[in-house]
N, C-alpha and C positions, 0 to 999 in steps of 0.2 A: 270354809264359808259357813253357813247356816242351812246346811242341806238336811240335820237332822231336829230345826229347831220348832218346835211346836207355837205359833203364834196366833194369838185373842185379839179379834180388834173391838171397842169398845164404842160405838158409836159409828154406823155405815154410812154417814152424809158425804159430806165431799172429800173432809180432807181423809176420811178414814176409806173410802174407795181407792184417794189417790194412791195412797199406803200401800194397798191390797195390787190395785194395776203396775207397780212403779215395781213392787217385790217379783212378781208374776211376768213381765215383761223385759226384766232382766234376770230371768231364771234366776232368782235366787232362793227361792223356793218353790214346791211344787205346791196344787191347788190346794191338797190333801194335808198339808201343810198349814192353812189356814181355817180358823174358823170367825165367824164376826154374826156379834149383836145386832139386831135392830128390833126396835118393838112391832112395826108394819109389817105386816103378811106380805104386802104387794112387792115391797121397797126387798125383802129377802126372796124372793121368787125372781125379782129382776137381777140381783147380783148374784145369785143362783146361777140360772142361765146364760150371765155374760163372763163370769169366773169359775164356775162350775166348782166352788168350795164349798164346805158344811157353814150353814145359817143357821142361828136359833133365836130364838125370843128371848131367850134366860142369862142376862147377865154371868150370873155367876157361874152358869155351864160351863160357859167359855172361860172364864179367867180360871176353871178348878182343870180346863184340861191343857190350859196353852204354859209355856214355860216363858212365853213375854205375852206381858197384858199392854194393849196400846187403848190408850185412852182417847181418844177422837170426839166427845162430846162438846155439846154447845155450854158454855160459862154457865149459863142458867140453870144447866141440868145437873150440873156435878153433885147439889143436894140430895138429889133424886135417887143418882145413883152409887155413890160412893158408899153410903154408912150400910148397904144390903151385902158389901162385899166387903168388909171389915174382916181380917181375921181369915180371907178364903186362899191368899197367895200365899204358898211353901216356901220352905226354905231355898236359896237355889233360883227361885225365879223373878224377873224384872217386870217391874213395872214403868212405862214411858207415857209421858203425856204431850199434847200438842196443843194444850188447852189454854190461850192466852192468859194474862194476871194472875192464874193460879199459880202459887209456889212448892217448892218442895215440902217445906215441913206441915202442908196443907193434906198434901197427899197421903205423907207416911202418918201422919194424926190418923184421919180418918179410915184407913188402909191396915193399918195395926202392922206397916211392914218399910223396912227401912231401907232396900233396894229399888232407891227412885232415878228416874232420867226425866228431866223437863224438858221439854224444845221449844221453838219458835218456828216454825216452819210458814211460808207463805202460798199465793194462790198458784204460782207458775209449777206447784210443785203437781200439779193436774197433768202437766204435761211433762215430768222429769226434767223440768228447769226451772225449778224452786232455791230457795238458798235456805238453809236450816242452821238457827243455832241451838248449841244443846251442850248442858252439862250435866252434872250427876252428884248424888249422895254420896256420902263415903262410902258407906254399903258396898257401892255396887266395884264388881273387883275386875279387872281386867279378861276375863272370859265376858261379861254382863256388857263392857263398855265396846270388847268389839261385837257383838250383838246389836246395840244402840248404833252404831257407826256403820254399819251394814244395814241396816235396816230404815238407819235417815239417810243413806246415802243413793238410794232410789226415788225419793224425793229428786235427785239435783245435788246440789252443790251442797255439804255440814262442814259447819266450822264446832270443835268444843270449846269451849270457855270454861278455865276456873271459877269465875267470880259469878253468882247468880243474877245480880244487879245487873251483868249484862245483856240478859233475857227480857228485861224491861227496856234494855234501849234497842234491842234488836227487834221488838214490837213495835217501836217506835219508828225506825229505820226501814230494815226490811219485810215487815208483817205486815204493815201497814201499807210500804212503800210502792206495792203495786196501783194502789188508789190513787196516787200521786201522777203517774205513769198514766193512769188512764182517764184521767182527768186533762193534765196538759194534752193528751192524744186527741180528745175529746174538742176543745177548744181550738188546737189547729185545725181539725178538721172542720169545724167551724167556721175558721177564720179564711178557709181556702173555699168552700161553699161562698162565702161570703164575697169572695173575690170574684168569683161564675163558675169553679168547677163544679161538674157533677159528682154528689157528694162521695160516690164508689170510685171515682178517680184520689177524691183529697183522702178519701182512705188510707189507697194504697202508697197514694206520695208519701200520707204523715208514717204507718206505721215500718215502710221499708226505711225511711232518713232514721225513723228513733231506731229500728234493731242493727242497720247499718253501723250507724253511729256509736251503739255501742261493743258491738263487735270489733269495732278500727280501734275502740281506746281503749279493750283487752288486749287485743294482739300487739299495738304499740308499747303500751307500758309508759305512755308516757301523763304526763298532770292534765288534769281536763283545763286548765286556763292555757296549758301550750297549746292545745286542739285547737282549744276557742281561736288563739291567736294567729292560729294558720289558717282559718277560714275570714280573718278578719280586714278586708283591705281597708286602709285609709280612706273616710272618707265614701265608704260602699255601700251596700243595699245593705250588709251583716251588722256594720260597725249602725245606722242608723236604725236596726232591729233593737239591738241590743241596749242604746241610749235607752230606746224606751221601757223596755224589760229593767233597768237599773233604775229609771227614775219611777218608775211606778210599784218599786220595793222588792222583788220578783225574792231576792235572797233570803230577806228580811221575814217576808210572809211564810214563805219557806218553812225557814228554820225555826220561825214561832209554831208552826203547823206540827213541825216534827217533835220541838219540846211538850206541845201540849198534850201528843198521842204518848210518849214517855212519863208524863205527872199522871194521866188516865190511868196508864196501865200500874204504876208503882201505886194510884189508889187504889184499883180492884184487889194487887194482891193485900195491901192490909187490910183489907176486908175480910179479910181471909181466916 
């Protein structure tokens, strides 16, 4: 495992707590084991107290004493902090980021070091049911990639990928795709209010049918249009749901919705 591996997390907001809780709550490291960035006094006193790991103000403390650097900051910030740590990662050590449309050769530019891992990780990974994609530099050698893969795999669920291109579409898909989730949730819930429940009933109806539902079409294994077709009688409440969902483009909007978060994300990174 990684019982002796020294880890920096580089930005303590959400997804770099999740990191921190996800590694810690399946023992794969001890606390002592971690140390993580944050600029706030208040923000490193609270994950002090609730992980009881070393916190510090200093960027580059962290990345000169951890043997994987975890990147966790906001897009915006990467300016801020990457060119102070130019030149600070050893030989031997990984660097991983989780940082949407940035790319590899973004990193190792400004990094001065050419053991990189990009990921895509999303919000369920707050609760270790996340889905992560991630691939790697050439650099990085197979002691580095099961590192990466132990340590996205406390997140939830990592897939690796050869092709980097597929990091842009896995932002688009699953990075994204929780918003998607919770928006259609949103709207039934809505729409059952709408009907006379009380909105803490249509809650519970919407969000057990969506986790249900997708629990039956993991464990089944079978095409979500055979599902559909099983729930679908001739002529029923389902089959006259669904006319309307088709006629008012539901796929169409969809899939425009998810091409568009894919063209976004393959912008940012050539801005890069």
């Amino acid at each position: 495992m990684i019982r002796d591996l020294r880890i920096a997390v580089i930005g303590a907001g959400i997804m770099g707590e999740a990191i921190i809780g996800g590694l810690l709550r399946q023992e794969l490291v001890a606390p002592d084991q971690i140390t993580a960035a944050h600029p706030r006094p208040e923000r490193r006193e609270e994950l002090q107290q609730r992980y009881n790991i070393h916190l510090t103000a200093d960027n580059a403390e962290a990345v000169h004493w951890g043997q994987v650097a975890i990147f966790a900051v906001k897009p915006q910030m990467l300016m801020n902090v990457l060119p102070d740590l130019r030149g600070k990662l050893g030989e031997g050590e990984l660097a991983i980021s989780t940082v949407a449309g940035a790319p590899i050769r973004y990193f190792v530019d400004l990094l001065d070091h050419p053991a990189f891992v990009r990921s895509m990780p999303n919000t369920p990974a707050q609760i270790g049911e996340g889905m992560t994609v991630w691939t790697a530099s050439d650099a990085v050698n197979e002691q580095q990639r099961h590192w990466a893969s132990t340590i996205l795999s406390s997140l939830g669920r990592e897939l690796y990928v050869l092709d980097e291109n597929y990091l842009d579409m896995a932002t688009a898909l699953s990075g994204t795709g929780p918003a998607y989730f919770f928006l259609l949730m949103e709207a039934m819930i809505d729409a059952g209010v709408h009907l006379g429940f009380p909105r803490y009933m249509a809650e519970e109806l919407v969000q057990q049918t969506m986790l249900g539902s997708v629990r039956y079409a993991m464990q089944s294994e079978r095409h979500p249009a055979e599902l559909r077709n099983g729930v679908t009688s001739p002529g029923g409440t389902t089959a006259s749901a669904l006319y309307e969902l088709e006629r008012g483009g539901l796929r169409t909007v969809l899939s425009d919705a998810i091409w568009s978060a894919y063209r976004r994300s393959a912008e940012l990174g050539k801005g890069k």
